[in-house]
C-alpha positions in Angstrom: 0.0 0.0 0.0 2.7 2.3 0.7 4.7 1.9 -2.3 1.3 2.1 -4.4 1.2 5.8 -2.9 4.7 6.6 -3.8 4.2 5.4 -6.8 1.2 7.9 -7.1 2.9 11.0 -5.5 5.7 10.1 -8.4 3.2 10.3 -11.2 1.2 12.9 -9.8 4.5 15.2 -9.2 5.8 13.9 -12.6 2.0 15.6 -14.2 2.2 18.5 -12.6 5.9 19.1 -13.5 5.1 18.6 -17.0 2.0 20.9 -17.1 3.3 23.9 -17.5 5.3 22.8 -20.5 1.9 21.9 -22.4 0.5 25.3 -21.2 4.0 26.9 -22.9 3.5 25.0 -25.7 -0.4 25.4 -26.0 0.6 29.2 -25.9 2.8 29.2 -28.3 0.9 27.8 -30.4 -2.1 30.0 -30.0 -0.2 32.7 -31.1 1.8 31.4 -33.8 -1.4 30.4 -35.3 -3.1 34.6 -34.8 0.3 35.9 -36.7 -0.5 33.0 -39.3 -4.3 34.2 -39.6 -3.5 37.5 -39.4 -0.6 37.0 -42.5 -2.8 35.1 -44.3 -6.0 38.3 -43.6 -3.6 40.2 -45.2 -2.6 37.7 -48.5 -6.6 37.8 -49.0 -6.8 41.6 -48.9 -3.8 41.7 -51.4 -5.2 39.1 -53.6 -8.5 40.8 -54.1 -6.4 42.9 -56.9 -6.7 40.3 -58.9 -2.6 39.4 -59.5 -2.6 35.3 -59.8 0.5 35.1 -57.7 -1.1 37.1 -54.7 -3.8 34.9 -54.6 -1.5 31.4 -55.3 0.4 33.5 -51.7 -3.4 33.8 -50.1 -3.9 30.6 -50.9 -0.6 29.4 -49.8 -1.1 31.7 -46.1 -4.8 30.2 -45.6 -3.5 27.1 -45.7 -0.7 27.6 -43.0 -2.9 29.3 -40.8 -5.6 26.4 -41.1 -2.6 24.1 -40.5 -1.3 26.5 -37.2 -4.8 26.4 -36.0 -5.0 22.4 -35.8 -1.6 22.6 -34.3 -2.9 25.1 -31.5 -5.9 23.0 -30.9 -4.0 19.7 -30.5 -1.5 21.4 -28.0 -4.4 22.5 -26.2 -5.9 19.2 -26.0 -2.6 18.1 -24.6 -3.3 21.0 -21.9 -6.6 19.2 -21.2 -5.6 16.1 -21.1 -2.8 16.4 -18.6 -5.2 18.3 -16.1 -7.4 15.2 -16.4 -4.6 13.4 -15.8 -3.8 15.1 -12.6 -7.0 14.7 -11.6 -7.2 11.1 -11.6 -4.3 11.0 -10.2 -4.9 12.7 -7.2 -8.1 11.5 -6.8 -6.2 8.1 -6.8 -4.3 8.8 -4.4 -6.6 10.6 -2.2 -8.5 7.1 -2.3 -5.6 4.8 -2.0 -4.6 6.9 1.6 -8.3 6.8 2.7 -7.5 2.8 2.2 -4.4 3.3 4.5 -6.6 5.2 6.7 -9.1 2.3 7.6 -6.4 -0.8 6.9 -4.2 1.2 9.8 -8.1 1.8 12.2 -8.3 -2.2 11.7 -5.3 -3.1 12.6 -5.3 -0.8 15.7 -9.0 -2.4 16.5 -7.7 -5.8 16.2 -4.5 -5.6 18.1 -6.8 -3.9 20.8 -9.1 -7.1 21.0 -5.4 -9.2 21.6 -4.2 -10.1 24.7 -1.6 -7.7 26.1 1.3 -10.4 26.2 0.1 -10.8 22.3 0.3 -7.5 20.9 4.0 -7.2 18.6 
């Protein structure tokens, strides 16, 4: 029992370590993809002139914006997925002490009921 809640507090210190590099990269992400969107805003208001190669470069920004979006959602997900993870993990270990909790009441009822010469 004891090692299952080191083995926890590793994990769930390990989690919460790593978070903030998901949130870094989640933020990064976020903007890279606004200065994509906002490039490729400005490749569409160029390309309304009518010049074939501005709008092959709207084309061509849309595209890498659409693809920097995903990328900012994905890293996002990462964000959430972590926090669930440290959520189950605490709530694990939360449960696997409250196990402790009652195994060490037990024992401490039964070796009560022994006879003095008995207990240890």
């Amino acid at each position: 029992m004891q090692n299952k809640i080191a083995e926890l507090t590793a994990k769930l210190s390990t989690a919460q370590g790593n978070l903030p590099d998901y949130q870094t990269k989640a933020l990064n992400a976020g903007n890279t993809a606004k200065t994509a969107n906002n490039t490729s805003d400005m490749s569409a208001s160029k390309a309304t002139s009518g010049n074939l190669s501005d709008v092959k470069d709207a084309k061509n920004s849309a595209n890498d914006a659409y693809d920097k979006a995903k990328d900012a959602r994905s890293a996002n997900k990462e964000v959430g997925k972590q926090n669930e993870k440290i959520i189950d993990l605490s709530n694990d270990l939360m449960k696997q002490r409250q196990r402790l909790q009652e195994l060490d009441r037990m024992r401490a009822a039964i070796e009560a009921q022994m006879p003095a010469n008995m207990n240890h």
